[in-house]
Residue, then its C-alpha position, 0 to 999 in steps of 0.5 A: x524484514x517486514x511483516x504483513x497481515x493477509x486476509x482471503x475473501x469472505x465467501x471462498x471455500x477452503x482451509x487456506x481461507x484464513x488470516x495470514x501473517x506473511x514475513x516480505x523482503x521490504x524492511x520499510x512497511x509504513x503505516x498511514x491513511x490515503x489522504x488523496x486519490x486520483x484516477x488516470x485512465x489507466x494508473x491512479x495516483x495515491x498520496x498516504x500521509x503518515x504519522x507526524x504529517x508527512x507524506x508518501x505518493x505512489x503510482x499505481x495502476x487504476x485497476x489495483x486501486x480499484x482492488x484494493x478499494x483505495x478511498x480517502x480516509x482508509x488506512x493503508x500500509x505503504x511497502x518500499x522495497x528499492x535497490x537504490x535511493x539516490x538522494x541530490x544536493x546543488 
């Protein structure tokens, strides 16, 4: 199981407006920075390149890019939680 750091918005009232370490179901939390960001109309493509040079590219929607405040350069974690990973050879 992983783990994550939540922080609320500044400026909200309230005991419950603090950091937070929350345990998530993911067991495959990888830490990296957006190397690309692309905005569609409705979903950006987000490219996070992680330590050692390789890279992880996500779908996402344009509104939560936006939310997240996704730019190239900021580090970001990248949460992978799938039931099946299939893998193909010829």
């Amino acid at each position: 199981m992983g783990s994550m750091v939540f922080r609320y918005l500044p400026g909200l009232e309230g005991p419950d407006n603090k950091e937070k370490t929350l345990n998530i179901s993911a067991r495959n939390v990888l830490k990296g920075t957006v190397k690309n960001l692309t905005h569609g109309a409705v979903n950006s493509e987000v490219t996070v390149e992680l330590a050692g040079g390789a890279e992880v590219v996500s779908i996402i929607t344009k509104n939560s890019a936006e939310n997240l405040g996704l730019v190239e350069g900021k580090e970001v974690y990248v949460v992978i939680k799938a039931s099946n990973v299939m893998i193909a050879a010829g």
